[in-house]
PLY file of the C-alpha trace (Angstrom):
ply
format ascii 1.0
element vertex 98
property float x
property float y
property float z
element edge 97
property int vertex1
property int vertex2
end_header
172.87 258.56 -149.45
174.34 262.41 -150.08
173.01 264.71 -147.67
173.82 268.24 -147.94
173.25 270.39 -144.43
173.09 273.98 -145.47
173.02 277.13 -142.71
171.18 279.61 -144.05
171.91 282.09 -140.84
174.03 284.36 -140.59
175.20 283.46 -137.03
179.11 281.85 -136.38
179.12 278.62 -135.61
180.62 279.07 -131.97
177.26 281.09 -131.88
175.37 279.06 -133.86
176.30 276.11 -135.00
174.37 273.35 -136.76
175.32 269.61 -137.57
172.92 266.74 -138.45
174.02 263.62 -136.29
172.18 259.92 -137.94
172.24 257.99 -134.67
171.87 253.85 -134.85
168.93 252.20 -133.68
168.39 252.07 -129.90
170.88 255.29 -128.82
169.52 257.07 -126.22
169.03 260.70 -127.68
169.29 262.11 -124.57
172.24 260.59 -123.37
173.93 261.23 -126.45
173.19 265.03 -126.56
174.05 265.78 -123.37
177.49 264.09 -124.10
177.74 265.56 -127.06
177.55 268.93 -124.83
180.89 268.74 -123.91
182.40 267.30 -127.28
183.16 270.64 -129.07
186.74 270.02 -129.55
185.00 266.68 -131.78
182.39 268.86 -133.43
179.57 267.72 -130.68
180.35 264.20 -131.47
181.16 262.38 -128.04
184.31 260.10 -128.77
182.59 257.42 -126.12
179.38 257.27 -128.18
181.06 257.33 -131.69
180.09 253.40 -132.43
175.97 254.63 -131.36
176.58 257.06 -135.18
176.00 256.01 -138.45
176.94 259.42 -139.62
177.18 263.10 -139.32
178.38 266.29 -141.15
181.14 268.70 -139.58
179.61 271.69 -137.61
178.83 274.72 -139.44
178.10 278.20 -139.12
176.09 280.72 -141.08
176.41 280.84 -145.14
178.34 277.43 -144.78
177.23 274.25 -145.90
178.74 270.30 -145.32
178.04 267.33 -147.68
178.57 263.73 -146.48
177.88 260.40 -148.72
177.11 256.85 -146.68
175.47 253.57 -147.17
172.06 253.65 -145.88
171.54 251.47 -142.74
169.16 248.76 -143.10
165.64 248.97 -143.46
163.82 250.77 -140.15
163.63 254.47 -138.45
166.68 255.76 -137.19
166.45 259.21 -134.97
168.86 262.76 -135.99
169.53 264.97 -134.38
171.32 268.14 -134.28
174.11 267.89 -131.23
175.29 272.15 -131.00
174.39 272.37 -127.15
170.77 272.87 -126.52
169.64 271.87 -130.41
168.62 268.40 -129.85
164.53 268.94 -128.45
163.78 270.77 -131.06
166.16 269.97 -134.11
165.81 266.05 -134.28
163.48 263.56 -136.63
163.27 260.20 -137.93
165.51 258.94 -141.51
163.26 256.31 -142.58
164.44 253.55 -144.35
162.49 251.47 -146.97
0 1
1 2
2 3
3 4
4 5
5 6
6 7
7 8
8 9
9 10
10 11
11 12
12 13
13 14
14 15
15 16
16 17
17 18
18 19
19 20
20 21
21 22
22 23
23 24
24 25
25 26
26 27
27 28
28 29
29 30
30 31
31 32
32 33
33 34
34 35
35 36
36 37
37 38
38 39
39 40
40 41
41 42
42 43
43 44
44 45
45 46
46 47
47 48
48 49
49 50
50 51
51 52
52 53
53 54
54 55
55 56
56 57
57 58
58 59
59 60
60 61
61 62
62 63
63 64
64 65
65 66
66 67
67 68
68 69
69 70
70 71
71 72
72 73
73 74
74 75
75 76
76 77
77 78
78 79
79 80
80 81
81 82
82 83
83 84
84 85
85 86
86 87
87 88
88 89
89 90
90 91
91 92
92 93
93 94
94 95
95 96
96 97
């Protein structure tokens, strides 16, 4: 899989920073993103939760953009997320699969 995360804001990313976190099967979302609160100086990636990710992109800010390449899990739903504090509830979905 190549996944290109593009932020198309104009906003800094200590501002308003954007990542895409791919979490493995069973993480608790929550728990991870409120972790992943205090994990700035690891680009919102908690070091105690980094075997619960698959993959994720370096934080960004506005006009940036981060590609990442990875072998697609097996077959199934697995959530995303975006971990910049106070993203998660509304900038999260399902990578499905097949």
């Amino acid at each position: 899989v190549k996944l290109t995360l593009k932020h198309v804001g104009k906003q800094p990313l200590n501002v308003m920073g954007h990542n895409i976190v791919l979490l493995k099967q069973g993480t608790d979302v929550k728990d991870f993103a409120l972790k992943a609160n205090r994990a700035a100086a690891t680009g919102y990636v908690p070091e105690e939760m980094k075997d619960s990710v698959i993959a994720f992109t370096e934080t960004i800010g506005g006009g940036e953009e981060s590609t990442i390449e990875f072998d697609a899990p097996e077959a199934g739903e697995y959530d995303f997320i975006c971990s910049f504090p106070g993203h998660y509830a509304i900038m999260k979905g399902k990578f499905i699969v097949e």
